[in-house]
C-alpha positions as CSV (number, residue, x, y, z in Angstrom):
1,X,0.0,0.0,0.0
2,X,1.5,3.3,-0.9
3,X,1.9,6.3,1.0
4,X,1.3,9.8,0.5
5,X,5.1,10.4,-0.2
6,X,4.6,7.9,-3.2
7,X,1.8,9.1,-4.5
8,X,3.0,12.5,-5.0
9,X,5.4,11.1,-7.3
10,X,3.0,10.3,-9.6
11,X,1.4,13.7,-9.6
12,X,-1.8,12.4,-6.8
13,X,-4.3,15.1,-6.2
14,X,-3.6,16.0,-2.4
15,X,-6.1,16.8,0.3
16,X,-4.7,20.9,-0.4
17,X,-5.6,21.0,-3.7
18,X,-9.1,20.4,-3.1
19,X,-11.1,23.4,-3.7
20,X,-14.6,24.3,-3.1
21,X,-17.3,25.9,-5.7
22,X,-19.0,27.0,-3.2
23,X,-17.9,27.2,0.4
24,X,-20.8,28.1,3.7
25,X,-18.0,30.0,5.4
26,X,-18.5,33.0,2.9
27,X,-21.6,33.7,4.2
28,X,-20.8,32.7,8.1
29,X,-17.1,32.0,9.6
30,X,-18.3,29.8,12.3
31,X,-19.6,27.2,9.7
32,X,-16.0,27.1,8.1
33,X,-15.9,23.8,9.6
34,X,-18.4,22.4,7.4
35,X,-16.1,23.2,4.2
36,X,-13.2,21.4,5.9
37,X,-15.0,18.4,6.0
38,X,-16.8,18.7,2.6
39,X,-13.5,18.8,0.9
40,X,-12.1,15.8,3.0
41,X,-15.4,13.9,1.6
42,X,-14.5,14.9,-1.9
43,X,-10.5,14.0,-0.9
44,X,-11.5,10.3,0.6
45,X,-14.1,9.4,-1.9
46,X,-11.7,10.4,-4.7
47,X,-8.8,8.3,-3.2
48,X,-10.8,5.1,-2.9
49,X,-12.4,5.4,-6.2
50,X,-8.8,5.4,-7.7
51,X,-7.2,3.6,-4.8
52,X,-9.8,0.7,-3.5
53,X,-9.0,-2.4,-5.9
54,X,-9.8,-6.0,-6.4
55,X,-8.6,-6.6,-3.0
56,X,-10.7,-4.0,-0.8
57,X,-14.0,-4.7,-2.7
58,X,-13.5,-8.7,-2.1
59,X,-12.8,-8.1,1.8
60,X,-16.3,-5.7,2.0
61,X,-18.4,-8.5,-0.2
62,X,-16.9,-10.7,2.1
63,X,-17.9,-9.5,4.9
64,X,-21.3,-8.8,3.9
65,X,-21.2,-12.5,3.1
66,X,-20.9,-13.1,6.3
67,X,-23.3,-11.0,7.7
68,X,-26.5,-12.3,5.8
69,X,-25.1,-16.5,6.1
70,X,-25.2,-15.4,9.8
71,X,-28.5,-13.9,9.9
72,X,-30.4,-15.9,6.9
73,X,-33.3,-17.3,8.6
74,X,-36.2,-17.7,4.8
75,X,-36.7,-21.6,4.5
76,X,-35.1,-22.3,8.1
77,X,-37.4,-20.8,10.4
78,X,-34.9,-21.1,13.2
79,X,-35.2,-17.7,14.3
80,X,-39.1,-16.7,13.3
81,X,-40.1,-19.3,15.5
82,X,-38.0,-18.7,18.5
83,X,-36.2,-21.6,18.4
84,X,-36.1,-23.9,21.5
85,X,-35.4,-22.1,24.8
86,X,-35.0,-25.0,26.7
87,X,-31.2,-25.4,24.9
88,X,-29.0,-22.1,25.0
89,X,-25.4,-21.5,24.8
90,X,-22.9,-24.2,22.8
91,X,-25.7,-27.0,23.8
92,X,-28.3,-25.7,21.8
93,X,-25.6,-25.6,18.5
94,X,-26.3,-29.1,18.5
95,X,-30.0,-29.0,17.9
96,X,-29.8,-26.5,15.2
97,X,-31.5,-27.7,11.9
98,X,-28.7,-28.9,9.2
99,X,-29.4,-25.4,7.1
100,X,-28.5,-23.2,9.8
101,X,-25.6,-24.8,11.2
102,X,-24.1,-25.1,7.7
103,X,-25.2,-21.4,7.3
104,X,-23.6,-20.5,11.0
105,X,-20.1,-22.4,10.0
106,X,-20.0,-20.6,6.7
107,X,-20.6,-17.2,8.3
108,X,-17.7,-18.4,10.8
109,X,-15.4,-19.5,7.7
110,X,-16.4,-15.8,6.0
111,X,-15.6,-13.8,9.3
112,X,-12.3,-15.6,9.8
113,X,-11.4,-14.7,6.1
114,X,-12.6,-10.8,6.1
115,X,-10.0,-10.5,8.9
116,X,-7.4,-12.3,7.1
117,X,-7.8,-10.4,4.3
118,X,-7.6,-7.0,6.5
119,X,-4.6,-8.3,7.9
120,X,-2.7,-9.1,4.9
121,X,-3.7,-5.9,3.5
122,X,-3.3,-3.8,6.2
123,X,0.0,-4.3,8.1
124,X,0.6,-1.1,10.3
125,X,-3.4,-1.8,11.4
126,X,-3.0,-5.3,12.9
127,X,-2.9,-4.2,16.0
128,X,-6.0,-1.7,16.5
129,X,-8.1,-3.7,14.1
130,X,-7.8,-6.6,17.0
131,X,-8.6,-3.5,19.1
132,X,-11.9,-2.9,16.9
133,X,-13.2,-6.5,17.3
134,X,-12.7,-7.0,20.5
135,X,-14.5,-3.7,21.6
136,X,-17.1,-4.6,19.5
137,X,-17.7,-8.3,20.6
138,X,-17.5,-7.0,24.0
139,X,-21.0,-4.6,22.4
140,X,-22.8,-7.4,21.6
141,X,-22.1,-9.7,24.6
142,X,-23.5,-5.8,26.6
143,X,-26.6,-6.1,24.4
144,X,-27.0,-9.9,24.8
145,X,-26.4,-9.8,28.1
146,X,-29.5,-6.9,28.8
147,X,-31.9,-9.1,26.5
148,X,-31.3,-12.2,28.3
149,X,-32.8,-10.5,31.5
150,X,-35.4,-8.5,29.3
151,X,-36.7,-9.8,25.9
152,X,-38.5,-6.9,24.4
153,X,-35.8,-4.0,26.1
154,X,-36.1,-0.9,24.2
155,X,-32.9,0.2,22.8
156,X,-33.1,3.7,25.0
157,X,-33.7,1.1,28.4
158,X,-30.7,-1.0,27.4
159,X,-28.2,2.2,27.0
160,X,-28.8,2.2,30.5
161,X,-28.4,-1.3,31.1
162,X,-25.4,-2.2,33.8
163,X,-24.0,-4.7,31.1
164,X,-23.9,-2.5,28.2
165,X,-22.8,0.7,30.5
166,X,-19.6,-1.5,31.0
167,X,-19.2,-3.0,27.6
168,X,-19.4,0.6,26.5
169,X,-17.0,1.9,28.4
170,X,-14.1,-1.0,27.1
171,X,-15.5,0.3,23.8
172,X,-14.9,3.7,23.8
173,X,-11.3,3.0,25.6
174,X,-10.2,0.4,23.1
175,X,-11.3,3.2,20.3
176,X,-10.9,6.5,21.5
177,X,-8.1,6.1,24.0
178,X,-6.5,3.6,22.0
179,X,-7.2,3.2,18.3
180,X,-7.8,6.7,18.1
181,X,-4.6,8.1,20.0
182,X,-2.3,5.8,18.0
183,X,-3.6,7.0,14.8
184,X,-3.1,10.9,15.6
185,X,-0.2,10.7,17.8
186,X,1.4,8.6,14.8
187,X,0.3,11.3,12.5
188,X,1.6,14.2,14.3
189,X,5.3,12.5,15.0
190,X,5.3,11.8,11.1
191,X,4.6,15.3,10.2
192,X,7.2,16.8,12.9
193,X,9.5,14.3,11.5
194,X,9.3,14.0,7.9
195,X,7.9,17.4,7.0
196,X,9.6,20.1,9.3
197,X,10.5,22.8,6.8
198,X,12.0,26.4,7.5
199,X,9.0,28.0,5.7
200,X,5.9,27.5,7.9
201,X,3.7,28.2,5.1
202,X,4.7,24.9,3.7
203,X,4.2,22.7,7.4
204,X,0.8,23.9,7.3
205,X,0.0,22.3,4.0
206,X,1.6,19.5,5.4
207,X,-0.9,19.7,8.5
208,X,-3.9,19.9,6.4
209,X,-2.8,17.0,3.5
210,X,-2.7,14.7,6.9
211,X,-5.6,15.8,8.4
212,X,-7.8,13.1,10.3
213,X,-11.1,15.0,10.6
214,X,-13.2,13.0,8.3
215,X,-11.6,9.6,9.3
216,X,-12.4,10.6,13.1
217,X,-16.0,11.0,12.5
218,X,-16.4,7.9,10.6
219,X,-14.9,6.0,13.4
220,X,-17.5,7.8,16.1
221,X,-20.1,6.8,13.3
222,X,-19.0,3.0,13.5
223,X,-19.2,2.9,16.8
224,X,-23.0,4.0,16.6
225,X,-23.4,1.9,14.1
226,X,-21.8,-1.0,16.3
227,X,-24.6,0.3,19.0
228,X,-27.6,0.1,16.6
229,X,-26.7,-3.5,15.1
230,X,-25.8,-5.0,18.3
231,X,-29.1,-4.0,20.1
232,X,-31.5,-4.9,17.1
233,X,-29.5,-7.7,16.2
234,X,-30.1,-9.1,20.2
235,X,-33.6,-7.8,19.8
236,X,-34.6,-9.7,17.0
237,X,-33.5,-13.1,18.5
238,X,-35.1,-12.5,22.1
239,X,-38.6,-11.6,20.6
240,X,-39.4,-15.3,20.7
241,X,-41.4,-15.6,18.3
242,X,-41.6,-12.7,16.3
243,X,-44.6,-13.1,15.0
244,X,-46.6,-13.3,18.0
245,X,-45.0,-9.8,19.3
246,X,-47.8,-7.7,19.9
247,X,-46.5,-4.5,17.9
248,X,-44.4,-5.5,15.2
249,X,-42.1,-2.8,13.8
250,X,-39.0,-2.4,11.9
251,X,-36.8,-3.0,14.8
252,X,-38.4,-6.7,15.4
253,X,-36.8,-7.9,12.7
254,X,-32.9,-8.0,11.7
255,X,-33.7,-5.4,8.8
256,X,-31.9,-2.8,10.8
257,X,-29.3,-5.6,12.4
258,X,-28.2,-6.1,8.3
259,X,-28.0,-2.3,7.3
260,X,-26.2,-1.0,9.9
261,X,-23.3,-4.2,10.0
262,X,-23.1,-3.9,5.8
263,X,-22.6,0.0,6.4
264,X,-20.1,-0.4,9.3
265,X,-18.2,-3.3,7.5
266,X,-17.6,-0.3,4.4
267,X,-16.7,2.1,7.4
268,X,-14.5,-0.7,8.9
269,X,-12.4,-0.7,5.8
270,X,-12.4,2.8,5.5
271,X,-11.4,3.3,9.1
272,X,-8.3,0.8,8.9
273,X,-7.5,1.8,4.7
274,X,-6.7,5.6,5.3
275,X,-3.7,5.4,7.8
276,X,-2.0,3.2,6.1
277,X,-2.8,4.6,2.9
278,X,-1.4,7.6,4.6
279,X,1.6,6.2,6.6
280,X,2.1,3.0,5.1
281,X,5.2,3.1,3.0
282,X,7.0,5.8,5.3
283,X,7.5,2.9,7.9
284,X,5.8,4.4,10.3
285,X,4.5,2.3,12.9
286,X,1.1,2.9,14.6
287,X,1.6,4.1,18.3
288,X,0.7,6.9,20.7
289,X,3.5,9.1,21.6
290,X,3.5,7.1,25.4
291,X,3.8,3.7,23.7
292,X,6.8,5.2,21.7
293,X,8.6,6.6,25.0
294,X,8.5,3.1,26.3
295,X,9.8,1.5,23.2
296,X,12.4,3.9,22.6
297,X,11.3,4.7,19.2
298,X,10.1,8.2,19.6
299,X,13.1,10.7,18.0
300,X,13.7,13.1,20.0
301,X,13.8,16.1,16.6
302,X,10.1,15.3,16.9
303,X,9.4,16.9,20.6
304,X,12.3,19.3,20.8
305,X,13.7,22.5,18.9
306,X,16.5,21.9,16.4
307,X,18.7,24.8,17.1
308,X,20.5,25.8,13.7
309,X,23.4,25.2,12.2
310,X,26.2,27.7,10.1
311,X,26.2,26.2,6.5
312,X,29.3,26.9,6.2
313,X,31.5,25.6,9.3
314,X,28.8,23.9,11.1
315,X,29.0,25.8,14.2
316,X,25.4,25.8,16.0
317,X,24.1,29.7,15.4
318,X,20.7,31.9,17.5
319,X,18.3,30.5,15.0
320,X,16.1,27.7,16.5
321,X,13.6,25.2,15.0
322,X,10.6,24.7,16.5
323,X,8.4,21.0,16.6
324,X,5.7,23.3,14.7
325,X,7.8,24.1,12.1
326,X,8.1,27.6,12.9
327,X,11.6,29.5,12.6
328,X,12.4,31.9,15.8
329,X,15.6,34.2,15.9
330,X,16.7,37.0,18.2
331,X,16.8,40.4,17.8
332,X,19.4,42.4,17.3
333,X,19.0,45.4,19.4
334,X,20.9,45.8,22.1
335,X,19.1,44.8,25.2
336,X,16.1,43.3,23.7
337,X,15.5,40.1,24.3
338,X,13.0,39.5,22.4
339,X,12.3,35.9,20.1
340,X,10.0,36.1,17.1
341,X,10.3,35.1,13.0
342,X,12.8,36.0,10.7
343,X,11.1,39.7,8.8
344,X,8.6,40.0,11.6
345,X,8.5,42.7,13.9
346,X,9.5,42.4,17.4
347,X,6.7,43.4,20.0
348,X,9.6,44.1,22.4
349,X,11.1,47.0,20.3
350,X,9.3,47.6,17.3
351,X,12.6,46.4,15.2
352,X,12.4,43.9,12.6
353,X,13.8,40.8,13.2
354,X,16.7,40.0,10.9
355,X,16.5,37.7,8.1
356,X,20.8,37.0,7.7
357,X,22.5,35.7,10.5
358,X,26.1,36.0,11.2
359,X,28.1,33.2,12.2
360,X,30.4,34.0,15.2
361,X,33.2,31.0,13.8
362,X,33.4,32.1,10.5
363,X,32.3,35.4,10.5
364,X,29.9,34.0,7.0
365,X,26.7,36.2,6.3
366,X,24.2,33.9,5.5
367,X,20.2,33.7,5.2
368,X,18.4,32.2,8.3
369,X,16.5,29.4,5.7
370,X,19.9,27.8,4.8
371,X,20.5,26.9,8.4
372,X,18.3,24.0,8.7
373,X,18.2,20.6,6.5
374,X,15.4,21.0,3.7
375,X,13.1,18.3,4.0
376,X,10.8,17.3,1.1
377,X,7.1,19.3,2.1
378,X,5.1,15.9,1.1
């Protein structure tokens, strides 16, 4: 899977050069955020049209596959008529007609080769898409748990259900705290890293080409999602039977349970596709800044300031680096201490801040830009 850096080469439309027609903020600032992510929509769905293959298409029919062998239930009846509560848990697997224990294997064999498939594809996301599944078994099992007590549980009763309080909250740690933080903190050590320029101008881009907004709300989406097919899912199979519910509505049935997991499955793919579309090749490895610390990967020219260096003897000169990207120099008038940008005026004296710095070694007069490594800005 190629990275950004790669794709450049070939002339790739970045997330920068997406420009809006017509943008909200014109007529109010505050709704400027809407624009960001409208042009991240027309970024992402631009970059799977051209970068989704073979491969990424086969995983999401196959794991639609094995939603519906899972939850076929026309010519079975195994699940319309309630089934026999007198067997539960592994016992009752050996009662099942032939049909839907065929059907239940094959939905097995089909789950076990979607994640294959994600795996092989998706080598810097191994490790938070085991996150993602066990977060969202530990859902279900929440859900199962609350219809076990109650049958017909609304889904607004079962939010507030002990079990799926708790289940919850091992989601949303595994996700936000985890998955989440990896992908971010990864993101913002890559960009410190491999795009610190001189000109700020050009970090910025580089800020906004790697921006996560739009992948961030799709993973809070999936994990509604993984709410809403968890619950009706549960709910379907402890209305027992169906047909004899007194109000039958939408949410009796697994109609909801099958649109929700076929959207979340696409959203799944999406969610573990982008970083490594976007880190992938740069050997960047998916961690929070902690997890880095403790491994000893985390390079320390990616938390401190890289003071600057004379191009010419190498001696280390006033000019300093920040993480940001962001150039900061002293001024020159005699007892003004002030720190600010190369050209900019210093809110100390009202002086500009110089743009040439002297070295002190070899007495060379050069410009403030040539003191720090150029990096490539993509």
């Amino acid at each position: 899977m190629k990275s950004s850096e790669e794709l450049d080469k070939n002339n790739t439309l970045r997330l920068s050069e997406i420009s809006l027609k017509y943008r909200i903020s014109e007529h109010n600032e505050k709704l400027k955020f809407i624009d960001t992510i409208r042009e991240e929509l027309i970024f992402h769905f631009k970059m799977i049209s051209k970068r989704w293959g073979s491969f990424e298409f086969t995983a999401l029919g196959v794991g639609i596959l094995a939603i519906i062998l899972g939850s076929w239930d026309y010519g079975i009846d195994e699940l319309v008529s309630g089934g026999d509560y007198n067997r539960y848990s592994f016992r009752g697997i050996l009662f099942l007609s032939d049909l839907s224990l065929i059907l239940t294997l094959l939905s097995i064999i089909a789950w076990f080769g979607f994640l294959t498939q994600l795996f092989i594809r998706f080598p810097i996301m191994r490790e938070n898409l085991v996150y993602m599944f066990l977060g969202m078994i530990a859902v279900q099992i929440g859900y199962i748990y609350a219809h076990a007590k109650v049958p017909e549980i609304s889904l607004m009763s079962s939010l507030i259900s002990p079990g799926v309080i708790l289940t919850n909250l091992i989601f949303i740690f595994l996700i936000i705290f985890v998955v989440h933080r990896a992908v971010v903190e990864t993101r913002d050590v890559h960009v410190l890293e491999r795009h610190a320029h001189p000109d700020p101008r050009i970090v910025d881009i580089a800020w906004k080409d790697h921006s996560l907004k739009l992948w961030s709300i799709g993973l809070g989406l999936w994990m509604v999602l993984v709410n809403l097919f968890s619950w009706s899912g549960s709910h379907a199979v402890a209305l027992r039977p169906i047909s004899s519910a007194p109000k039958e509505t939408v949410f009796d049935f697994p109609w909801l349970y099958l649109i929700c997991n076929m959207i979340s499955i696409f959203l799944l793919i999406h969610i573990i596709w982008y970083p490594q579309f976007m880190l992938g090749a740069a050997g960047d490895r998916i961690q929070s800044v902690r997890a880095r610390e403790v491994s000893g990967e985390m390079s320390i020219n990616a938390i401190i300031k890289t003071q600057g260096i004379c191009p010419i003897c190498s001696e280390e000169t006033t000019a300093i680096l920040q993480p940001s990207g962001d150039i900061t120099v002293q001024c020159k008038e005699l007892q003004c201490d002030g720190l600010g940008k190369p050209g900019t005026i210093c809110e100390e004296c009202d002086m500009t801040f110089p743009t040439r710095i002297e070295c002190t070694n070899c007495h060379s007069n050069t410009t403030i830009s040539s003191h720090f490594n150029r990096q490539d800005a993509w």
